[in-house]
C-alpha positions in Angstrom: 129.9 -132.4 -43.7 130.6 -134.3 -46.8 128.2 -137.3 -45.8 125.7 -136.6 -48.5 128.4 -136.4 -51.3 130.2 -139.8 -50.2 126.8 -141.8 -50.1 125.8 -140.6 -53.6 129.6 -141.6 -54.9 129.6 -144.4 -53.3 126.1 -146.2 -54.9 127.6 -144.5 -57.9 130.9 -147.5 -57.5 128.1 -150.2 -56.3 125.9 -149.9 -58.9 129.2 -150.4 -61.5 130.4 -153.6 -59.6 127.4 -155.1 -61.1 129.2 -154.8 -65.0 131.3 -156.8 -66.3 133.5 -153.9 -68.2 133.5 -150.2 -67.9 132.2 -149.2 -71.5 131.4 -145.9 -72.8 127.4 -146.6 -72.1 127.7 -146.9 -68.3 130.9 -144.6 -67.5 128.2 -141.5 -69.3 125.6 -142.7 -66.4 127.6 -143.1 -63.6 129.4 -139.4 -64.5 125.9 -138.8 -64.7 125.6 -139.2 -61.0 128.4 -138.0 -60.2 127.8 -134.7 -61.6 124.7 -134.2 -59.8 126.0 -135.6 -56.5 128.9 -133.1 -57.1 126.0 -130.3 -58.1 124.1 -131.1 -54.4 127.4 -130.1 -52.9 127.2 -126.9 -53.8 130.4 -127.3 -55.5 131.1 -124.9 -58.1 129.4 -125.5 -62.0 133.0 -124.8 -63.6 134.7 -127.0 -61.0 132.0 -129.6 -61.9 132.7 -129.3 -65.5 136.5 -129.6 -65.5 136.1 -132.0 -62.9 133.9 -134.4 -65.1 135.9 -134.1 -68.5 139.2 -134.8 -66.3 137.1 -138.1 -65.0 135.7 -139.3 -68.4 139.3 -138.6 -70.7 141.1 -141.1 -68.0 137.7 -142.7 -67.6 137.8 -144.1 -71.1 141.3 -144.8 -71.1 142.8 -148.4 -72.9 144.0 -149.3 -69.4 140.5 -148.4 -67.5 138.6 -149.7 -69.9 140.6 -153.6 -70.1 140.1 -153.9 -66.6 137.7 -156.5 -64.9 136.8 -154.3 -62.0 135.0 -151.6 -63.5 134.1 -149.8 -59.9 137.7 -150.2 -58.4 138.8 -148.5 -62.0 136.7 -145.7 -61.9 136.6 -145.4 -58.0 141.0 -144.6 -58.6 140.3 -142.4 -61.4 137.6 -140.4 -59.2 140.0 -140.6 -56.5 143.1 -139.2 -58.5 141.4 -136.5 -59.6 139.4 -135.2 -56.1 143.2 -135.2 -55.3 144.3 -132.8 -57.7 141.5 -130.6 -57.7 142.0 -130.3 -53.7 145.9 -129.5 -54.5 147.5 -133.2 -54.4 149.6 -133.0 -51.4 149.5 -130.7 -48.1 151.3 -127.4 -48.2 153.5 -126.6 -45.0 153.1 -123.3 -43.7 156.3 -121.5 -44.7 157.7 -120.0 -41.4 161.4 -119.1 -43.7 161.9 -115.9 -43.0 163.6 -113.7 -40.1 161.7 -113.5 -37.2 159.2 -112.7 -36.5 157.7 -114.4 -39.2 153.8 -112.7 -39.6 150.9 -114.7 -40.7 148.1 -112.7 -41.8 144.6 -113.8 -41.1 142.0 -112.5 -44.0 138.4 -112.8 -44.5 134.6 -112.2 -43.8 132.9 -111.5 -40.4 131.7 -115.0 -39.0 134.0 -117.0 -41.1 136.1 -118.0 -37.9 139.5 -115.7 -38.0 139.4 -115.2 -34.4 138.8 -118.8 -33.7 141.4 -120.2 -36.2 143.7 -117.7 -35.1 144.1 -119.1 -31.7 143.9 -122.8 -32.9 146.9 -121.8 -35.3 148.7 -120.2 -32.4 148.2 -123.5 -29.8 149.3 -126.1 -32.9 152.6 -123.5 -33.8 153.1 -123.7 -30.0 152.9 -127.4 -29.1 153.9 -128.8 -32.8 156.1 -126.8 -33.7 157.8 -125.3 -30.4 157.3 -121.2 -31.6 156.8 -118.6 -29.5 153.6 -117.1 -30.9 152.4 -113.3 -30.4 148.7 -112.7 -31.1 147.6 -109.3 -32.2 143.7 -108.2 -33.3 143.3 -105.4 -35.4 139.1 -105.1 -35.5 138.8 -102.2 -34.0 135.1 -102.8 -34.9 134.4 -105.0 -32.8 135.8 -104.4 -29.2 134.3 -108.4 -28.8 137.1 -109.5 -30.8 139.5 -108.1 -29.5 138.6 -109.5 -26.2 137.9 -112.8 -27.3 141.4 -113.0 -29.0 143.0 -112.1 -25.7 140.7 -114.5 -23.8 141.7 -117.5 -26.0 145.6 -116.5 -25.5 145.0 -116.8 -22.1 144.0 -120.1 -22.5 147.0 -121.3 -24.7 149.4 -119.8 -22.4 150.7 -117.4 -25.4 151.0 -113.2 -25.8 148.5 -111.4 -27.1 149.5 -107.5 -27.8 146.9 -105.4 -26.1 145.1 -103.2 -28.6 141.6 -101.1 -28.7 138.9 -99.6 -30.9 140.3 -96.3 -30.6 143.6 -97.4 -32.1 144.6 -97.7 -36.1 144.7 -101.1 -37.6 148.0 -100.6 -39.2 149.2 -98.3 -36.0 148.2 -101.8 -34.2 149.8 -104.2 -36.6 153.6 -101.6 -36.6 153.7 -101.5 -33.1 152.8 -105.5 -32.5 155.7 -106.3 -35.0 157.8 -104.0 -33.2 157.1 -106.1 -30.2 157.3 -109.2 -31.7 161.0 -108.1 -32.8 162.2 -106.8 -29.6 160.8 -109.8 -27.4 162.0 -112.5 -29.3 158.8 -114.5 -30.6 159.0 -116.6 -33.8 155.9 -115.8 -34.9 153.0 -113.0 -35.4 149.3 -113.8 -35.8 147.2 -111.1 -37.1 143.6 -111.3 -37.2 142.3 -108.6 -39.3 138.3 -106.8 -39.3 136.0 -108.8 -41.5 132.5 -107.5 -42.9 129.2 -109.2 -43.4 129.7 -108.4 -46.8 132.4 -107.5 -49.4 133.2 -103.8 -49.6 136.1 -101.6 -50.9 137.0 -99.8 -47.5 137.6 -103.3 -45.7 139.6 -104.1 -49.3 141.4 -101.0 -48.5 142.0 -101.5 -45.1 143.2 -105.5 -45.5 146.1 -104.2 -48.4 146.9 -101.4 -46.3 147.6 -103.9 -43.4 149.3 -106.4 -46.0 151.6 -103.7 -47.3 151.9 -102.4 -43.6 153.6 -106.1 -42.0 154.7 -108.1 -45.1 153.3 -111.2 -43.9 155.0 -114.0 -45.2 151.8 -116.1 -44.9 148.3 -114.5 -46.4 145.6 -117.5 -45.1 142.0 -116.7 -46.3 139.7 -118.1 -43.9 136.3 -119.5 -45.5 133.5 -120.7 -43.8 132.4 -124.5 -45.6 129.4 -124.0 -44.8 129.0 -120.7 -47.2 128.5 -122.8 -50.6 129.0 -121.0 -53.6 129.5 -117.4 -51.6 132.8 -118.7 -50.3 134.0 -119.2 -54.6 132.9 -115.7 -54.9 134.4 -114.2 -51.5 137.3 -116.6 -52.4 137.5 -114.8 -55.7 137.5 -110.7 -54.3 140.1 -111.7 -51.8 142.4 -113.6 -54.5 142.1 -110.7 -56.7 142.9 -108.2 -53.2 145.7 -109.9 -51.3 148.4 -112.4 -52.4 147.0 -115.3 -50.8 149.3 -117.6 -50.1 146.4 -120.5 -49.0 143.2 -120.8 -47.3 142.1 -122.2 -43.9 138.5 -124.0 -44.2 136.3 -123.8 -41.0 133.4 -125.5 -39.7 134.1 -128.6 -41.9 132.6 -130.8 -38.8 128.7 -128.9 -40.0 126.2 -130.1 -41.3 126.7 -128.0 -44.8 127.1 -129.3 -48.1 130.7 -128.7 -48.5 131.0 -127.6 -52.0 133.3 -125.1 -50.8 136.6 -127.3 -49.6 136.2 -128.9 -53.2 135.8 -125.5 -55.2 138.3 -123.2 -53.5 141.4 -124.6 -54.1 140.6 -124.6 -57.8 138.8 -120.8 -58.1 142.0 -119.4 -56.3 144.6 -121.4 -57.2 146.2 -121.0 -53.7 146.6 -124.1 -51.7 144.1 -125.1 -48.3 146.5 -125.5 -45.7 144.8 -126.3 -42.4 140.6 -127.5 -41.9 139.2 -126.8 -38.8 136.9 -129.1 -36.7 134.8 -128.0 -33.8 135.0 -125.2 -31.3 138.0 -126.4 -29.2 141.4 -125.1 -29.4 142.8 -128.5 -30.4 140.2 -128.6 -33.6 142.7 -127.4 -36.6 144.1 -130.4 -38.8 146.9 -130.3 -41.4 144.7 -130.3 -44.9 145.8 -133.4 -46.7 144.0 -133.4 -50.3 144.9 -137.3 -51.0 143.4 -138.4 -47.5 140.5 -135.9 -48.0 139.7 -137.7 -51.3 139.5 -140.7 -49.9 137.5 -139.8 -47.1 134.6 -138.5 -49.9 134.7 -141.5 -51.4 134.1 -143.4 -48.0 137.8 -145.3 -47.7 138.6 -143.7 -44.5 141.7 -141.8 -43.4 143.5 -144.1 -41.1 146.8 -142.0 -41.5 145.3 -138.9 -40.1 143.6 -141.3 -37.0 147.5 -143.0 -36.7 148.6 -139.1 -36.0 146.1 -138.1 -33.8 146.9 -141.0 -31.6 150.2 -140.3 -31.5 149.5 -136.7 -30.7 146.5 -137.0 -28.2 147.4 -140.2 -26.2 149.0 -140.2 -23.2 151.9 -142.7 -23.6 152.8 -142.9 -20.1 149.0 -144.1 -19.3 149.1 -146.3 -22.3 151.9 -147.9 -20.9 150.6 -148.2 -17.3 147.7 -149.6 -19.2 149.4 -152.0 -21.4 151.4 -153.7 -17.9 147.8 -154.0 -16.8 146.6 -155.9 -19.7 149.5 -158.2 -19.8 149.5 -159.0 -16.4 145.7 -159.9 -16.5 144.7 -158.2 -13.8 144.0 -154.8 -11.8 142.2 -152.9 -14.7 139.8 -150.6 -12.5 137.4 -148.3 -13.1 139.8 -145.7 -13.2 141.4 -146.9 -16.3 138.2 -147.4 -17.5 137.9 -143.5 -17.4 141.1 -143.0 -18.7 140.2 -145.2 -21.9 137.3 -142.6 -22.5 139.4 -139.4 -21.7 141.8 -140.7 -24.0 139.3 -140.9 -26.7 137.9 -137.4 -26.3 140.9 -136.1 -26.7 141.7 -137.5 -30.4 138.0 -136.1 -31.4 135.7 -137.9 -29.7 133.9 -141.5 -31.1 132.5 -139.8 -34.1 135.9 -138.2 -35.2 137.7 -141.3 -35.1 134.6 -143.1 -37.0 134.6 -140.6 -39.9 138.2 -141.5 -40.2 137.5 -145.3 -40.3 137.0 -147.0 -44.0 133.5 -147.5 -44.2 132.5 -146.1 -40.8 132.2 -142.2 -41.9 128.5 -141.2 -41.5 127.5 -144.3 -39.4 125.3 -143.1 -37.2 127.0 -143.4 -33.4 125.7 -146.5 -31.0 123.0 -145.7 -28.8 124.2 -143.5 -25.4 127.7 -143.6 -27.6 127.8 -139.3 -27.8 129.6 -136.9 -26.4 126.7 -136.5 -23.5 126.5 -140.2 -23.0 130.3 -139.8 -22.4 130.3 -137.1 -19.7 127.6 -139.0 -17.8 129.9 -142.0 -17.4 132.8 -139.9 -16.2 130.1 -137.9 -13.7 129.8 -141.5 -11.9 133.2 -142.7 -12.0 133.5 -139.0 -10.0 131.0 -139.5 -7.9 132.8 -143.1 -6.4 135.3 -143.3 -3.7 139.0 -144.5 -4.6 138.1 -147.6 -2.9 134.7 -148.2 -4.9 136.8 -147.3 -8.4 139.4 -150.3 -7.2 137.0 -152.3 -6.3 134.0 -152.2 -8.0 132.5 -155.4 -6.2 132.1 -153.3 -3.4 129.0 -151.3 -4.9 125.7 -152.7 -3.3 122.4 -151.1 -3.4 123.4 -148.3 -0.8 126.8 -147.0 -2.6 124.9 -146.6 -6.1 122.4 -145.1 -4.7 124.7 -142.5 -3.2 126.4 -142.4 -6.5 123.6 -142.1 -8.6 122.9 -139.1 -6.8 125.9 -137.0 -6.5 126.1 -137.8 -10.4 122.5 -137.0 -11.1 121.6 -139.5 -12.7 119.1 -142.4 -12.1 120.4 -146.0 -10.3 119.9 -148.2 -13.9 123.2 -145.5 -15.0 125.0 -147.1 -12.6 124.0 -150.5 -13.4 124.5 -150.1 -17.2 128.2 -148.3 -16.5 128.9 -151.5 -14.2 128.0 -153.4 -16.9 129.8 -152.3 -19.9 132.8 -152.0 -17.3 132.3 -156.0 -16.8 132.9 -156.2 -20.2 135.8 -154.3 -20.8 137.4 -156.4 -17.7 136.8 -159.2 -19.8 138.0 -158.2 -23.1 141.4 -157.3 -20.8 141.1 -160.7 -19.8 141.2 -162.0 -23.4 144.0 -159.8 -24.5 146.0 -160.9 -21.4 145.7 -164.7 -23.0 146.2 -163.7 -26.3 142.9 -164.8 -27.7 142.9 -161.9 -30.3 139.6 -163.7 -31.8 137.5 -163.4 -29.0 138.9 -160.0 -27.9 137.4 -158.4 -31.2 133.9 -159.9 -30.2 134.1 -158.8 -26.6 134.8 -155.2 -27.9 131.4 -154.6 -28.8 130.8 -153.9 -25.4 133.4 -151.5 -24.3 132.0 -148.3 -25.3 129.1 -146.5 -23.3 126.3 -147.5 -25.0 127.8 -149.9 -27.4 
């Protein structure tokens, strides 16, 4: 989402490298640039302007100023203060209460409440070992309410059964009530949202407020809104006592003015960003490791705990033996390598993390699609055929390419890349570290 904003930055730094000091003259024109990089955002005009003054104050500092690499000395400046405009350091959700301990999910129709709601319930679930109850209270929408009971299903958690014929705040009483007498840690309620701002969904969102107590008030904001999400921001701040936000859809294809403009319009922390459509697509919202991802440094830290979260370590181990005995990696592990990868994000994800990588555009055939394909062959082979590869002749991938629908040259270019991989195991069995890195570049599909 940010893509645009972290190539305009970043020829903003090159183009410094080239001076010999940072002077007054060329810290005006790269603010210059800056400012309307910041401006294409769709970041807020008073964020820009605090933003900006912040910069050229530390900007023109002795200390900045004596040093003899002018882009490194402005690129920490910009970083520090992308930090604190985003909040400086993540803000735990604050779960301190006796339970059950109600987190109250506020804001417009379409912004994602449902969504977030059930990727909040899965990460309190598996991260943080709460019993969740899920409750919808848009009697609106009878859709919602369904969908919220659909996605519980999913995650293995409770959902209290309500309908359109029902009271939001009767709903929310008699789902705390439940949530008391059975035990669960936590209550998630998804409120009603509007396409628009009006008073009787106001009403209606204080009423619930004043109704459950939450102990957490998370605004959820659509990135992709621009300069509506300051002002819908704004009306809710002014409503509810917000006690942070959750930023969807930062994965689009929007500007993504809004994750640099909230934080600083409400004053209330962004807690958790969400990425995709699936149920595992809510992250922690680290301001420091956001800033450094705008200005194209990566965000190997976030990567390091996705790994740690996502792989399997019993297969990484089974895979590990393989490698330093030299021998037996299979197709099957070769599948396993990919599954393993989809499940921190896919390629892309774990590219937009890498320093330098983010916005590289993906290796031919390296997609998501590409990706399926080669686990639809490795399906369609026998046990025998994913052992032994050797034993595929003319015949067998023809048989293959068929049950996988695809043509014959998939085959071939999956057996290839596979060849590949085989070898780079080879490499790492030996230790030639050197020649593994060159032998990667043919792991991947299509890489």
């Amino acid at each position: 989402m940010l893509d645009n904003l972290t190539s305009r930055l970043s020829s903003v730094i090159k183009n410094l490298r080239g001076q010999a000091r940072l002077t007054e003259t060329n810290i005006q024109d790269a603010l210059r640039e800056v400012r309307m990089a910041l401006l294409e955002a769709d970041v807020a005009l008073p964020v820009v302007k605090d933003f900006i003054a912040q910069v050229r104050d530390k900007a023109l500092g002795v200390e900045v100023l004596q040093s003899l690499t002018p882009g490194q000395a402005l690129i920490g400046v910009v970083h520090d203060e992308l930090t604190r405009l985003m909040g400086e350091h993540n803000a735990a959700l604050n779960l301190a209460t006796t339970p059950p301990a109600v987190i109250l999910m506020a804001g417009l129709q379409g912004s994602g409440k449902t969504t977030s709601s059930g990727k909040l319930a899965r990460l309190l679930k598996e991260q943080m070992k709460k019993k969740v109850l899920l409750v919808s209270c848009d009697v609106y929408r009878p859709a919602a309410i369904e969908q919220l009971k659909t996605l519980a299903g999913q995650l293995g958690v409770d959902c209290f059964p309500s309908s359109s014929a029902q009271k939001p705040v009767d709903i929310a009483l008699a789902a705390h009530d439940y949530a008391r007498k059975h035990f669960h840690d936590v209550l998630i309620v998804d409120t009603a949202g509007r396409l628009g701002i009006d008073q009787a969904m106001m009403d209606e969102i204080r009423a619930l407020h004043g109704a459950v107590k939450p102990i957490e008030t998370l605004f959820v904001v659509d990135a992709m809104q621009g300069q509506d999400a300051v002002n819908t921001a704004r009306a809710f701040n002014d409503t509810l006592p917000l006690t942070g936000v959750i930023l969807t859809k930062l994965d689009g294809d929007s500007r993504g003015g809004a994750a640099l403009s909230v934080r600083h319009i409400t004053g209330k922390p962004i807690k958790f960003v969400g990425v995709g459509e699936k149920l595992t697509g809510l992250e922690a919202f680290h301001p420091e490791r956001m800033a450094s991802r705008v200005l194209g440094m990566g965000d190997v830290l976030s990567l390091i705990e996705e790994a740690q979260r996502g792989v399997d370590h019993a297969e990484a181990k089974k895979l590990a033996d393989k490698v330093k005995s030299g021998k037996n990696f299979d197709l099957e592990d070769f599948k396993a390598q990919i599954t393993q990868m989809r499940k921190m994000g896919g390629l892309s994800a774990m590219m937009d993390k890498l320093p330098g990588a983010a916005g590289a555009a993906l290796p031919a055939g390296a997609d998501e699609k590409a990706m399926n394909r080669v686990e639809g062959i490795i399906n369609s082979m026998t046990p025998a055929e994913r052992r032994k590869p050797e034993l595929l002749k003319a015949a067998r991938k023809r048989r293959i390419a068929a049950g996988a629908g695809v043509q014959v040259q998939e085959v071939n270019r999956l057996l290839k890349q596979f060849e590949q991989a085989q070898k780079m195991m080879k490499m790492m069995s030996k230790g030639g570290l050197a020649k593994m890195m060159r032998g990667m570049k043919g792991m991947l599909p299509g890489m």
